[in-house]
C-alpha positions as semicolon CSV with decimal commas, in nm:
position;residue;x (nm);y (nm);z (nm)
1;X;-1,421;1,276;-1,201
2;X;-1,372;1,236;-0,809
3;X;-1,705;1,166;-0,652
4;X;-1,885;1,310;-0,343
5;X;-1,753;1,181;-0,046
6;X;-2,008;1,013;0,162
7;X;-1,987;1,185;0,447
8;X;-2,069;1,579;0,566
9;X;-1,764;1,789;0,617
10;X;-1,726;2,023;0,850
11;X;-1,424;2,321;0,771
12;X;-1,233;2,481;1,102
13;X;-1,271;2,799;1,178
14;X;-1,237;3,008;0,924
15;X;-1,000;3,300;1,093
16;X;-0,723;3,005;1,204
17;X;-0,466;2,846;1,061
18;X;-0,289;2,877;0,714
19;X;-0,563;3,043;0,541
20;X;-0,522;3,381;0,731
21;X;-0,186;3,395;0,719
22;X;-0,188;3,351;0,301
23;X;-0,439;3,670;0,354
24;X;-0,160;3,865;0,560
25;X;0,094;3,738;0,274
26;X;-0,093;3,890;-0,014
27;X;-0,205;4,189;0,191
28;X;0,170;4,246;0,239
29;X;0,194;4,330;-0,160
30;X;-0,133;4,363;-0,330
31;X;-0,367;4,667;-0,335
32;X;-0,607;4,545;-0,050
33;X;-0,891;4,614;-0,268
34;X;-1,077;4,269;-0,280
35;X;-1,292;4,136;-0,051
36;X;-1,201;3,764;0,004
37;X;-1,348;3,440;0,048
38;X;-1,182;3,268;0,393
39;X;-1,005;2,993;0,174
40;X;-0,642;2,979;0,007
41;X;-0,714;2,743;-0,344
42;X;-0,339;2,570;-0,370
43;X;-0,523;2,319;-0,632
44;X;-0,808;2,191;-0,815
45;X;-0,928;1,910;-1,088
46;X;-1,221;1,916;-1,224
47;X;-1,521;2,093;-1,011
48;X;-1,309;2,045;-0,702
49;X;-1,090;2,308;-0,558
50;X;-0,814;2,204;-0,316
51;X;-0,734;2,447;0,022
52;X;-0,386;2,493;0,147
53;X;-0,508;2,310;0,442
54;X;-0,585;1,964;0,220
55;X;-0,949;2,043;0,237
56;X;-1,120;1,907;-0,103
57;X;-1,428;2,222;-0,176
58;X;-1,706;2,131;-0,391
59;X;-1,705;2,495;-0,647
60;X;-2,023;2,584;-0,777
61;X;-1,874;2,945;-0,840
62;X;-1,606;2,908;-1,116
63;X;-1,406;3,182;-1,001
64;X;-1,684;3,400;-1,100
65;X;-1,843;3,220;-1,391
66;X;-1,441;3,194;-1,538
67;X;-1,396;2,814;-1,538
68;X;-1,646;2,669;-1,784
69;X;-1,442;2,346;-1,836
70;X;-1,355;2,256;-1,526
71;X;-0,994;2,262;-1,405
72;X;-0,702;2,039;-1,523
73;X;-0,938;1,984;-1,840
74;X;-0,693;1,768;-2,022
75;X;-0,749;1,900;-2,408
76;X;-0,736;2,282;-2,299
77;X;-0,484;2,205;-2,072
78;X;-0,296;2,031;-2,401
79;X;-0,403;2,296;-2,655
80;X;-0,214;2,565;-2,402
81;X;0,073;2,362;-2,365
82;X;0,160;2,300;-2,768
83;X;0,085;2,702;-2,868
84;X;0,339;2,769;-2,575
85;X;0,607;2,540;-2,693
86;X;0,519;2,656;-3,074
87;X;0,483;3,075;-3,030
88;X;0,368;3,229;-2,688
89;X;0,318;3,539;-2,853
90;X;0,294;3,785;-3,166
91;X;0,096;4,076;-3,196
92;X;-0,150;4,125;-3,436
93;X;0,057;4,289;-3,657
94;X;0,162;3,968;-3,827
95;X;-0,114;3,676;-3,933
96;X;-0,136;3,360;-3,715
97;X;-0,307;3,086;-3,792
98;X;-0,445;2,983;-3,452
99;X;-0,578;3,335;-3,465
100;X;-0,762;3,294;-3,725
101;X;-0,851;2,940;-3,628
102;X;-1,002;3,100;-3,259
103;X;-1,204;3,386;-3,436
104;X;-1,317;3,109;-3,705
105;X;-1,489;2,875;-3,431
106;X;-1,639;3,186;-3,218
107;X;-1,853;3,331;-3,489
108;X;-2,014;2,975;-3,612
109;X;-1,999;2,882;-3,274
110;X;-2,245;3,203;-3,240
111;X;-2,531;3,029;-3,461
112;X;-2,619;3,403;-3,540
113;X;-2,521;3,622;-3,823
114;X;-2,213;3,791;-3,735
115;X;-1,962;3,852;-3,950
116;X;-1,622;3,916;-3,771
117;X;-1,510;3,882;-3,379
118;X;-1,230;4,136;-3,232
119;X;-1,053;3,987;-2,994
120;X;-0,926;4,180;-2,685
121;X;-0,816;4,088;-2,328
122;X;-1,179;4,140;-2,098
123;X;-1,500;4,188;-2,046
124;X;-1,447;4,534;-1,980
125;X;-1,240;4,620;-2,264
126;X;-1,529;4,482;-2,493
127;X;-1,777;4,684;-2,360
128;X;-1,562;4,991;-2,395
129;X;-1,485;4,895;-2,801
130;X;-1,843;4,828;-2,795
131;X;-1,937;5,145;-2,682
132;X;-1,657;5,326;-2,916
133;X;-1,788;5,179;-3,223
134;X;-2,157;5,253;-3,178
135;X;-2,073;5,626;-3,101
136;X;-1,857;5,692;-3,322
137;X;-2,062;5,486;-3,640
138;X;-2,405;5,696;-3,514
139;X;-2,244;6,018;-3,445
140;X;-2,480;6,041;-3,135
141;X;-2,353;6,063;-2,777
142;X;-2,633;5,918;-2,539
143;X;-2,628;5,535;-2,445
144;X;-2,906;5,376;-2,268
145;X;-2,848;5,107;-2,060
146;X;-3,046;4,887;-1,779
147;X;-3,112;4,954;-1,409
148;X;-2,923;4,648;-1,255
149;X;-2,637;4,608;-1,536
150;X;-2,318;4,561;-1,483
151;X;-2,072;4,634;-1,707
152;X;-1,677;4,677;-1,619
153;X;-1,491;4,944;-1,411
154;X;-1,310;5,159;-1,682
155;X;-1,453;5,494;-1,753
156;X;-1,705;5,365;-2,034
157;X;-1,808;5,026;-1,915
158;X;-1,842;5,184;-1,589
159;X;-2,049;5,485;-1,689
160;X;-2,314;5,190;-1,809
161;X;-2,321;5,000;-1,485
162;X;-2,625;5,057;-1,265
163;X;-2,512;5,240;-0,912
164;X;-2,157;5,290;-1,073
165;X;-2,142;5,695;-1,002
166;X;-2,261;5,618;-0,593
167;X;-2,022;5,381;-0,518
168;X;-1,709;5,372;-0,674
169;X;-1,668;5,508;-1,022
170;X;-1,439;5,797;-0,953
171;X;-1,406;5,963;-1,287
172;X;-1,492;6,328;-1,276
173;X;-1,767;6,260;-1,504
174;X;-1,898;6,009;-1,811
175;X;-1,718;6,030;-2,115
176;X;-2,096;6,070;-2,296
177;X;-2,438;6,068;-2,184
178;X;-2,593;5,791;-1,987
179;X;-2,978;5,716;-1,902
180;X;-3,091;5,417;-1,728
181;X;-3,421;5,184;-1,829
182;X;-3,586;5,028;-1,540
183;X;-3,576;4,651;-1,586
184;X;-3,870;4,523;-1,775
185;X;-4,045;4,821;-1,812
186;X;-4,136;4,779;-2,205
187;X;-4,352;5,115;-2,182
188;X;-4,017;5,329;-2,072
189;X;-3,821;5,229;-2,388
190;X;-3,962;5,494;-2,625
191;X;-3,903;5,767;-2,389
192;X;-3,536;5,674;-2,330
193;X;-3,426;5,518;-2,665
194;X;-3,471;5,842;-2,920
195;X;-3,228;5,941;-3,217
196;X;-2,975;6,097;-3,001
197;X;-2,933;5,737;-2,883
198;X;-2,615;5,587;-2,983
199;X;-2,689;5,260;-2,839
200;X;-2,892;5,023;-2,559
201;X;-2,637;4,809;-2,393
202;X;-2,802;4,545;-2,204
203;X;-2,719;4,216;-2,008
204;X;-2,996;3,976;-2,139
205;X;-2,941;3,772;-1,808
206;X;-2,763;4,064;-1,522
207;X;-2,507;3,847;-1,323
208;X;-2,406;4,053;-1,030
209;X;-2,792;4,151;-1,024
210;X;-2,883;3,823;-0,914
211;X;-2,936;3,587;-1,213
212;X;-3,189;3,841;-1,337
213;X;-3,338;3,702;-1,667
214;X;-3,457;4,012;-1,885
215;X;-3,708;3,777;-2,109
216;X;-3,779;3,782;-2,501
217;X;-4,030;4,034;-2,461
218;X;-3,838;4,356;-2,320
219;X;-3,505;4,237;-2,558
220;X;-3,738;4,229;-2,821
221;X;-3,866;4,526;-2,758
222;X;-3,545;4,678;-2,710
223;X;-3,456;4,548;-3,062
224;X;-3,761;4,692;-3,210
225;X;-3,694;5,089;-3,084
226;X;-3,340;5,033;-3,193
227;X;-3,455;4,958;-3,522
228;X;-3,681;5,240;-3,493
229;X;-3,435;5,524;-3,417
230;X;-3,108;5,386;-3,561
231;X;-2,967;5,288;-3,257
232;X;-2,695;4,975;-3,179
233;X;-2,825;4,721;-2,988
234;X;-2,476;4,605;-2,764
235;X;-2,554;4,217;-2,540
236;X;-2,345;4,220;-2,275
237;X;-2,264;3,853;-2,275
238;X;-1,971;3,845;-2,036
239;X;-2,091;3,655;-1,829
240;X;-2,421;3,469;-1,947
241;X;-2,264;3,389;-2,285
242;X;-2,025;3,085;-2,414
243;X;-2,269;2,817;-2,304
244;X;-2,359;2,921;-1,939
245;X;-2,753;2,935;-2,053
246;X;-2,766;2,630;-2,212
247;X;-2,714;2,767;-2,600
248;X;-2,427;2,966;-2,758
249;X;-2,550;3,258;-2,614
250;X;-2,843;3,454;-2,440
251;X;-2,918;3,579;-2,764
252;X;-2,988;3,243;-2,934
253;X;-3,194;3,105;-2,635
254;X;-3,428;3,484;-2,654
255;X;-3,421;3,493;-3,062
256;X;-3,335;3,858;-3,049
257;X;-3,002;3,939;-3,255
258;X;-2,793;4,241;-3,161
259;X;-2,561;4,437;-3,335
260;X;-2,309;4,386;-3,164
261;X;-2,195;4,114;-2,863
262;X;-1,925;4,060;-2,618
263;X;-1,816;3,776;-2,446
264;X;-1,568;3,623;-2,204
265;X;-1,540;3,477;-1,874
266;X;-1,603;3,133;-1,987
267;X;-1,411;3,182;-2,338
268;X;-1,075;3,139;-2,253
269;X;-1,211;2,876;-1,916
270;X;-0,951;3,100;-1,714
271;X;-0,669;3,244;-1,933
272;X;-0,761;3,646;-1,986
273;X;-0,961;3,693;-2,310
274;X;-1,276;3,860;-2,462
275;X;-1,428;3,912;-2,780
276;X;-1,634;4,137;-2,964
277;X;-1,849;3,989;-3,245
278;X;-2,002;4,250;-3,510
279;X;-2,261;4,210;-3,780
280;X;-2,218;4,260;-4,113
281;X;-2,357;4,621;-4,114
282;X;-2,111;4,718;-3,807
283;X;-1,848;4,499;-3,941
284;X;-1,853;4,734;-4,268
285;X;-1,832;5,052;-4,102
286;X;-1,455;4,907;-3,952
287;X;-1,104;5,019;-4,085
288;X;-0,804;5,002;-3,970
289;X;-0,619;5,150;-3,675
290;X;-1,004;5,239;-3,626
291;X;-0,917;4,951;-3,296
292;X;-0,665;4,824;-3,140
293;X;-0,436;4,639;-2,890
294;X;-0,155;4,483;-2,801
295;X;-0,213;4,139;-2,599
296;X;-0,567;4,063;-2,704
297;X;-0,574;3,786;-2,957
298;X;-0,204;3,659;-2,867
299;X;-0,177;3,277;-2,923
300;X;-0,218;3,184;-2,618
301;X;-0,562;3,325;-2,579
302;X;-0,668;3,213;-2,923
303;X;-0,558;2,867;-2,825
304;X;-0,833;2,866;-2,542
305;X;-1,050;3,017;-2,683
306;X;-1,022;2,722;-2,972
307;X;-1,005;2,442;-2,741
308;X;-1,311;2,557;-2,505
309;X;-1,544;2,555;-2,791
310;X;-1,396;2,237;-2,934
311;X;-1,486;2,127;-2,598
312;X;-1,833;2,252;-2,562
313;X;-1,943;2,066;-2,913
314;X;-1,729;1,739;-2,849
315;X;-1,882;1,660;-2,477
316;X;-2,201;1,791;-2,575
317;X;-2,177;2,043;-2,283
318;X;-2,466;2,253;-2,372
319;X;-2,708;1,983;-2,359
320;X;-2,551;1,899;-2,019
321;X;-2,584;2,236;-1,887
322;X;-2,998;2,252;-1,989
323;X;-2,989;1,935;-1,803
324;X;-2,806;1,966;-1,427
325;X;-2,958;2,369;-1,467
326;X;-3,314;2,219;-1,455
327;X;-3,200;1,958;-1,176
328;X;-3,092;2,261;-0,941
329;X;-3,462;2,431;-1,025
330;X;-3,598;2,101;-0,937
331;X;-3,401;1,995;-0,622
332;X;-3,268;2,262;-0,450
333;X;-3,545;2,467;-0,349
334;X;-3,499;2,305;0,024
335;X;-3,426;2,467;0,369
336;X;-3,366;2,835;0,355
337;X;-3,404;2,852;-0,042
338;X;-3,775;2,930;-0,150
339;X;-3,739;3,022;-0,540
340;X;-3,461;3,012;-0,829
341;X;-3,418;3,249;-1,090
342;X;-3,148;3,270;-1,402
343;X;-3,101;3,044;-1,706
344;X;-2,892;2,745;-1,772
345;X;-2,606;2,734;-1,497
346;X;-2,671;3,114;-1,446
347;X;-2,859;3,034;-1,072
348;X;-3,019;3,255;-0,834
349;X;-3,116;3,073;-0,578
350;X;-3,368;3,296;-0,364
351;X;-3,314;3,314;0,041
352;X;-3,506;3,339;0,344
353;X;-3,230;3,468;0,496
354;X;-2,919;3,685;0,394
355;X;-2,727;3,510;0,109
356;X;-2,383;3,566;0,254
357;X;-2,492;3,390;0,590
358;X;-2,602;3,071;0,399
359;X;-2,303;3,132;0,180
360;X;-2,083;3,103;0,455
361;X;-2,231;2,825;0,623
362;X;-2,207;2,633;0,243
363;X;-1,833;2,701;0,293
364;X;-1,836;2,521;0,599
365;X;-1,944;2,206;0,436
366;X;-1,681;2,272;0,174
367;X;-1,919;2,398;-0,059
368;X;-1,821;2,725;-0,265
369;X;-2,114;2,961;-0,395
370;X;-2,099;3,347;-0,407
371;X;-2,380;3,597;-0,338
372;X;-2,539;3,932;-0,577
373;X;-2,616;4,269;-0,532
374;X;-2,949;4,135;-0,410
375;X;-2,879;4,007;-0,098
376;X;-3,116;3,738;-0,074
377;X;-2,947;3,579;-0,374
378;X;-2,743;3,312;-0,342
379;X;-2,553;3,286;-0,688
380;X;-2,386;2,962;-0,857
381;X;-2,198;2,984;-1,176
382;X;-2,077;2,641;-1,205
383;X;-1,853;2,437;-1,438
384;X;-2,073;2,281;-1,729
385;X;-1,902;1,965;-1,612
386;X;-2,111;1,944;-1,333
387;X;-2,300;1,662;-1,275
388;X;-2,594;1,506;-1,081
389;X;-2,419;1,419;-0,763
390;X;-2,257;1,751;-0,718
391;X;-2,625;1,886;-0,712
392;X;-2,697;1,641;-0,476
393;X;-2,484;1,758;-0,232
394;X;-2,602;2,131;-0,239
395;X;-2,964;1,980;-0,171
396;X;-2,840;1,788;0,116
397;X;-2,647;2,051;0,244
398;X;-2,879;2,338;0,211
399;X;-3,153;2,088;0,371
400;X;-2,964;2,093;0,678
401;X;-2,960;2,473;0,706
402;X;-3,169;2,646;0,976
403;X;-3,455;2,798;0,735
């Protein structure tokens, strides 16, 4: 891997040069409906990013917690290249052994006692099967879910995500009935959890909240009501799952077991795919035509999905993302950082000042972080590849910042 350069770097103004004009080209033909980062990525290996300016960017954001392995990761990179050449795609209307293969790995992978994964295409689309199944297995038509969560932005997924409704979800209304659990609060879980609960879907560490980490307790005691009433328990693992805490999943590192989990973000270490694991008790209530669709679990996908967590047990990535998580905690808490929050490589890194300032004065020393909802949350979602040295030159850098 390419190491730190000894010397601080210092970017040009953001606004000049090529950078602006790639904005102008894309705004010329996409929906201008993303706010942007003021870089243009033409390349990147490993946990370095390349601008279209030559500028080498240290990424501690993965693209949104997307590129678990790195980039140019020569076995996924591999894995890609011989499903292409063999089949690039059959729907799952036939059998296909790297299908089978993909869904194989992900439920031992789990360590937990699922019985059978459904492979789809996001985040959001897992949430929405998610939500499907538990409704329509209970009969009931009131989820739960947690002040802070984030979820997706289709109609279901969004009518779970905290502040959805106020800002942007647009539907005319929810396609059931939604209540909201303040974070933590164990004592509100009775009241809002009943038997016209179809399910509690829950984010056992929020990402856009900030690296929020929910704690054994309250998923515990979500687990117990659910128990209590007949109610699903759904983990939103999008983003904290696949390794980012340090185990398999959020799950494993809290000992509380769900019904039902979904994953991806890190799964596929950037080609689109997500999964939806059931338990055996969900898993039975299943038949066909029950789900569906047409790209998720295409060869492709299933070949990532194989070689990420082929990668994950050969280079003992989990161990190394307990490891450089705890070296952030214990390093970086220097210049306008005064706390850290999250689990594994899930970081909060709490600010004096606005996150997005210090955000963009991290891009300045070619350093790549994103921010939360909280806005004194500076948020890094780094490759498990990371090592030491990279940490090293956050610490230095963020020592230099005014406090």
């Amino acid at each position: 891997m390419p190491k730190a350069p000894a010397q601080k770097r210092k970017r040009v103004a953001a606004t000049s040069g090529s950078e602006s004009q790639a904005a102008i080209r894309e705004h010329d033909f996409l929906a201008p409906v993303f706010a942007q980062y003021p870089i243009e990525v033409a390349s990147a290996q490993g946990v370095w990013l390349t601008s279209s300016r030559g500028e080498r960017v240290l990424d501690l954001y993965g693209g949104h917690a997307v590129a678990g392995l790195g980039y140019g990761h020569p076995a996924w990179t591999a894995a890609l290249a011989r499903q292409a050449e063999a089949c690039q795609f059959q729907s799952n209307a036939v059998a296909m052994r790297i299908r089978a293969q993909a869904a194989r790995r992900l439920v031992r992978f789990s360590r937990l006692p699922f019985a059978s994964a459904f492979l789809v295409n996001s985040g959001a689309e897992a949430n929405e099967n998610a939500l499907k199944v538990a409704l329509r297995m209970t009969g009931r038509a009131h989820v739960a879910a947690i002040e802070g969560g984030f979820h997706g932005r289709t109609a279901a997924a969004g009518a779970v995500t905290w502040g959805a409704r106020e800002k942007w979800y647009g539907f005319p209304r929810t396609p059931f009935d939604v209540s909201f659990i303040p974070r933590g609060d164990r004592a509100a879980i009775d009241a809002q959890v009943t038997r016209d609960t179809a399910a509690v879907i829950v984010e056992p560490v929020q990402g856009l909240a900030g690296a929020v980490e929910l704690g054994a307790p309250f998923l515990a005691s979500l687990r117990a009501r659910c128990d209590e009433v007949g109610a699903l328990l759904i983990f939103d693992e999008v983003q904290c799952g696949v390794g980012r805490t340090g185990e398999p999943f959020a799950a494993n590192l809290y000992g509380v077991r769900p019904d039902m989990l979904t994953t991806a973000k890190a799964l596929g270490n950037g080609f689109p795919c997500a999964a939806l694991l059931f338990s055996p008790l969900v898993a039975a209530s299943l038949k066909p035509e029950f789900l569906g669709t047409t790209f998720g679990g295409g060869p492709l996908a299933c070949a990532a999905i194989a070689a990420v967590i082929a990668a994950i047990k050969s280079e003992r990535l989990l161990e190394r993302v307990r490891r450089i998580g705890a070296y952030i905690r214990q390093t970086c808490i220097v210049g306008p950082v005064i706390a850290h929050q999250g689990a594994g490589l899930l970081v909060g890194l709490r600010t004096t000042r606005p996150a997005r300032e210090i955000q963009a004065e991290l891009l300045e020393c070619c350093i790549l972080t994103g921010t939360a909802n909280d806005p004194h949350i500076l948020r890094l979602l780094p490759a498990f590849i990371l090592e030491e040295q990279h940490v090293d030159m956050l610490r230095d850098a963020l020592r230099d910042l005014p406090p």
